[in-house]
C-alpha positions in Angstrom: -86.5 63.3 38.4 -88.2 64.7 41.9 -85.1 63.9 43.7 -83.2 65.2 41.1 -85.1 68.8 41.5 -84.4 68.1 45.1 -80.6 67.9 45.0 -80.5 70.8 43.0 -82.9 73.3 45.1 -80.2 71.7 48.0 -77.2 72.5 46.2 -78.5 76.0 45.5 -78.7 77.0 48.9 -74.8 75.9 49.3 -73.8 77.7 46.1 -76.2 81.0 47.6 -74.2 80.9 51.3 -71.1 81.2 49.1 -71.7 83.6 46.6 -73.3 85.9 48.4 -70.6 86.3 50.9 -68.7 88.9 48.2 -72.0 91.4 48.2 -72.4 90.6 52.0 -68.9 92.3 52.4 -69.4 94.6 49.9 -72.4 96.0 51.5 -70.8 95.8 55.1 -67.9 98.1 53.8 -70.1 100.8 52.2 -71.9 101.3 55.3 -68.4 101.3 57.0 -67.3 103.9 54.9 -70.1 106.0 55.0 -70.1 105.9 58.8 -66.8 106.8 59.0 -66.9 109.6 56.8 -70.1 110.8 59.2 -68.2 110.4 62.4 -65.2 112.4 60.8 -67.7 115.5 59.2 -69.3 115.1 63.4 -66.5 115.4 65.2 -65.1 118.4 63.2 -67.9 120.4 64.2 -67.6 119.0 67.6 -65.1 119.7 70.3 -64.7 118.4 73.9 -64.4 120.1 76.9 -63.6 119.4 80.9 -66.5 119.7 83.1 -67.8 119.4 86.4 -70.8 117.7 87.5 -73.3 119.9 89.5 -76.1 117.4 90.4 -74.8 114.0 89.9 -77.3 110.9 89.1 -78.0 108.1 92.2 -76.7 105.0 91.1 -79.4 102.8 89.4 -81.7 105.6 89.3 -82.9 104.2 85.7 -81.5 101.1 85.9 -82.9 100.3 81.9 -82.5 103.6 80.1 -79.4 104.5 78.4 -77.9 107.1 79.7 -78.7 109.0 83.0 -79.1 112.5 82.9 -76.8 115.1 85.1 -76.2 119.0 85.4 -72.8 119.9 84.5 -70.5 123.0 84.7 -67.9 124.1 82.5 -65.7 127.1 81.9 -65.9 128.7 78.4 -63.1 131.9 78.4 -63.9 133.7 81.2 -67.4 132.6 81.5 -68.8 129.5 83.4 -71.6 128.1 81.5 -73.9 124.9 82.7 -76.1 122.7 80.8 -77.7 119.6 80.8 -76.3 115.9 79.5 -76.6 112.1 79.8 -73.8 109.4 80.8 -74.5 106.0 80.5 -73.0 105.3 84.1 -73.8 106.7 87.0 -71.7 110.3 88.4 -71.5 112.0 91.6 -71.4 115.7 92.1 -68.3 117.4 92.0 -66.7 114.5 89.8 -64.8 115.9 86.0 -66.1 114.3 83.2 -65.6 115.2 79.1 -68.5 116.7 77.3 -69.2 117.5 73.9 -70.2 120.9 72.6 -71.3 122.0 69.1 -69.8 125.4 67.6 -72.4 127.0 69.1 -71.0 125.9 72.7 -74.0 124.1 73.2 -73.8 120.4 74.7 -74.7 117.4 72.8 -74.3 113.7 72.8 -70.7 112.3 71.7 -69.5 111.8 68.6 -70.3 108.1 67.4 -66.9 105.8 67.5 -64.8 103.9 65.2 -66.6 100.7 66.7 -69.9 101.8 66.2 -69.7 102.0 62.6 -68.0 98.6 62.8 -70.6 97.2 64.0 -72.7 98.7 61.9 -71.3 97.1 59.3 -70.8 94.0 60.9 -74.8 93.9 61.6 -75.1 94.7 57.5 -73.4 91.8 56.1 -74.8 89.9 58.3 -77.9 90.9 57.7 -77.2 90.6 53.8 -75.9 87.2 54.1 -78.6 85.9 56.5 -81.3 87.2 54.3 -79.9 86.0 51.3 -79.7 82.5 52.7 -82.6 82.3 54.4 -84.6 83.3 51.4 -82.7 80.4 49.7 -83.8 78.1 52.4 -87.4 79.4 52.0 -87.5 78.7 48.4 -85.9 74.9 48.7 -88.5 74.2 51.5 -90.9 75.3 48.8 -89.9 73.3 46.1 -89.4 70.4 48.4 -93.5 71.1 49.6 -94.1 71.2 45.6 -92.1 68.3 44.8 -93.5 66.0 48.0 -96.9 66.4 46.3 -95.9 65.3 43.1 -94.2 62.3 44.4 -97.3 61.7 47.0 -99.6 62.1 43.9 -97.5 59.7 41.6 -97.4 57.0 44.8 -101.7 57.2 44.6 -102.0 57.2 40.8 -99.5 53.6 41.3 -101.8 52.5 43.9 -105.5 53.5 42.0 -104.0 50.8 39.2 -102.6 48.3 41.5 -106.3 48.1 43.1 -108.3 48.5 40.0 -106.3 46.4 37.4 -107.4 43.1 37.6 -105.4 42.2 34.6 -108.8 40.8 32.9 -110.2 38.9 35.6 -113.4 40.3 35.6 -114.0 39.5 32.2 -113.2 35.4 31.9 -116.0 32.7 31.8 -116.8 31.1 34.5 
């Protein structure tokens, strides 16, 4: 019967990495959708513009952030304008780069990409599958604990009768 339980806790961690491969997807594609539907509301509000850099970053300068911060120049109608951004490789002064400003004309980060959000959901059905199996996993182990126990416990019980059972010895006349 143990091993029977056994099989079964096994077999239920198969059937798990399969079925749950439909809600892993599932899951995946809402956060794809939603990203998407981010990144198109962002980069309405957003427009890019040519710029110059001012005061360019030194190569390595912060070797493990993620981006590196520079002064940059830009023309706005007849008006140059300058602000502060970050580019995640190093620039020199004088070099043209694309920056993103707000409807305010103010600078900010770049809208997120069509890879990001499939990443994103890449990493969320991944995560939903993983999880899901690995609690499946945890849960076999623990029956397996459970049923190891009753089949240790079972072995002793055998063993207390084999070594106390005398089959009437102690009781015949000498």
């Amino acid at each position: 019967m143990t091993d029977r339980l056994e099989a079964i806790a096994i077999l239920a961690v198969l059937l798990t990495a399969l079925l749950i491969v439909p809600t892993a997807a599932q899951s995946g594609a809402a956060v794809y959708s939603a990203q998407l539907q981010a990144i198109t509301e962002q980069t309405r509000s957003l427009h890019p513009t040519d710029a110059e850099v001012v005061r360019g970053t030194v190569q390595g300068a912060q070797r493990y952030s993620t981006g590196l911060p520079v002064a940059v120049q830009w023309r706005e109608g007849s008006q140059t304008r300058t602000g502060r951004t970050t580019f995640p490789t190093p620039t020199s002064t004088g070099q043209h780069v694309v920056i993103w400003l707000d409807q305010k004309g103010n600078v900010v980060d770049a809208p997120r990409r069509k890879a990001d959000a499939q990443l994103s959901a890449f990493v969320r059905s991944a995560g939903v599958w993983l999880g899901a199996v690995a609690l499946s996993v945890l849960i076999a182990y623990l029956v397996r604990r459970m049923l190891d126990r009753v089949r240790a416990n079972a072995w002793e019980r055998e063993l207390q009768l084999l070594a106390h059972n005398d089959d009437g010895w102690a009781n015949r006349r000498i």
